[in-house]
C-alpha positions as CSV (number, residue, x, y, z in Angstrom):
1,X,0.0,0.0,0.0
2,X,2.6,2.4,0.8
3,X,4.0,2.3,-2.9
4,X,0.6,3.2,-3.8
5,X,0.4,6.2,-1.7
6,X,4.1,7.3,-2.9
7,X,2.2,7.1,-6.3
8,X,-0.8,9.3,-5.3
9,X,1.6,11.6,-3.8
10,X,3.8,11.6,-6.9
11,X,0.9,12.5,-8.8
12,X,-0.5,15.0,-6.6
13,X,2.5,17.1,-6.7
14,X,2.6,16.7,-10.6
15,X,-1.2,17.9,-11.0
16,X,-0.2,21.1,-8.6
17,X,3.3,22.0,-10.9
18,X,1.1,21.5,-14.2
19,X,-1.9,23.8,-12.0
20,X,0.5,26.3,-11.2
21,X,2.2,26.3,-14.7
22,X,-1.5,26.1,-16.3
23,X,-1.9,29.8,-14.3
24,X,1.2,31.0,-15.3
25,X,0.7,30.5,-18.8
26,X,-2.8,31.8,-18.6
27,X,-1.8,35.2,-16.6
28,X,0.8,35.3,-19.5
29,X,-1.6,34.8,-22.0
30,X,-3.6,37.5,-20.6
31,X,-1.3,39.9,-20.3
32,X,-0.7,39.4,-24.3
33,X,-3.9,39.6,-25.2
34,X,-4.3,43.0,-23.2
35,X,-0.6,44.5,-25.0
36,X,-2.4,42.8,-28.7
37,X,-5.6,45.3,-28.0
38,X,-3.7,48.1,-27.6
39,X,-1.6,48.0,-30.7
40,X,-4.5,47.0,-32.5
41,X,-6.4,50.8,-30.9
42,X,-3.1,52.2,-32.0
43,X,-3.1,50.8,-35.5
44,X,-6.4,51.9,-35.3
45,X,-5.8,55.9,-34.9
46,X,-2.8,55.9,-36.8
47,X,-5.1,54.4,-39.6
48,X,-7.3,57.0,-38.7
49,X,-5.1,59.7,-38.5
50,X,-3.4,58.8,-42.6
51,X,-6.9,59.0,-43.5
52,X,-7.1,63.1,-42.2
53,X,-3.7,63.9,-43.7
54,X,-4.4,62.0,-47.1
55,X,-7.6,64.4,-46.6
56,X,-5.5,67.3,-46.0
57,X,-2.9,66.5,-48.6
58,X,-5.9,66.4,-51.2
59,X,-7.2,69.4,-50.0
60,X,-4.6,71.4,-50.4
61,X,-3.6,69.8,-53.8
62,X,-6.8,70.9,-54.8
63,X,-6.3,74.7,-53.4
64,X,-2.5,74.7,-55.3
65,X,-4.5,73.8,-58.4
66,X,-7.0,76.5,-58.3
67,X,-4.7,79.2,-57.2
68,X,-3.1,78.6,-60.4
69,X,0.0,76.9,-58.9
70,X,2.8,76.8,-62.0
71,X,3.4,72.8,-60.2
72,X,-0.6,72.3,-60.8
73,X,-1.0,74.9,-64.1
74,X,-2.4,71.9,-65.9
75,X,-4.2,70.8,-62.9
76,X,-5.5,74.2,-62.8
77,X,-6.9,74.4,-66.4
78,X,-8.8,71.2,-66.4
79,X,-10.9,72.0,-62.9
80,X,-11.6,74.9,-64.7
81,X,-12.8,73.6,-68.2
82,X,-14.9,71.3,-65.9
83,X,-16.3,74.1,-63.5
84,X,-17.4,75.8,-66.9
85,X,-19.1,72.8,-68.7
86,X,-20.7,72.1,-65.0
87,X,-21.9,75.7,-65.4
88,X,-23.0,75.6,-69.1
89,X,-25.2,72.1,-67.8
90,X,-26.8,74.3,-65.5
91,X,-27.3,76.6,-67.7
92,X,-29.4,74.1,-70.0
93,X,-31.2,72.7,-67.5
94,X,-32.6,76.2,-66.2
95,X,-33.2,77.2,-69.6
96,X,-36.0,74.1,-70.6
């Protein structure tokens, strides 16, 4: 009987190290998946964030173009052939 009991014992202390390792490795894996969320919300903004300046960027291309910009002069010309023929479809339509 008493090598059975050595046996239980033996086992005993084996469940508790693989417990206390099962812990472990969960408080780890926790911790990971709380660092993961935050680089995913900063991925997030930043994502957001190139969105604004590609925005921006646009934006002012657009305001270089129609301030007749020599980098945008062609730029320039074809917002404002398409401004007029947006005009002259107005135009039209007003007229019938």
């Amino acid at each position: 009987m008493s090598a059975l009991l050595k046996l239980v014992d033996s086992l005993e202390v084996r469940l508790h190290k693989l417990v206390s390792k099962l812990e472990e490795k969960e408080q780890i894996n926790q911790g990971l998946l709380a660092e993961l969320a935050k680089k995913e919300a900063k991925i997030k903004a930043q994502e957001q964030e190139l969105i604004q300046k590609e925005e921006q960027f646009s934006t002012l291309k657009l305001t270089n173009s129609m301030l007749g910009s020599e980098e945008y002069k062609r730029e320039t010309k074809l917002k404002i052939n398409a401004l007029i023929k947006e005009i002259d479809h107005c135009i039209t339509q007003l007229s019938k």
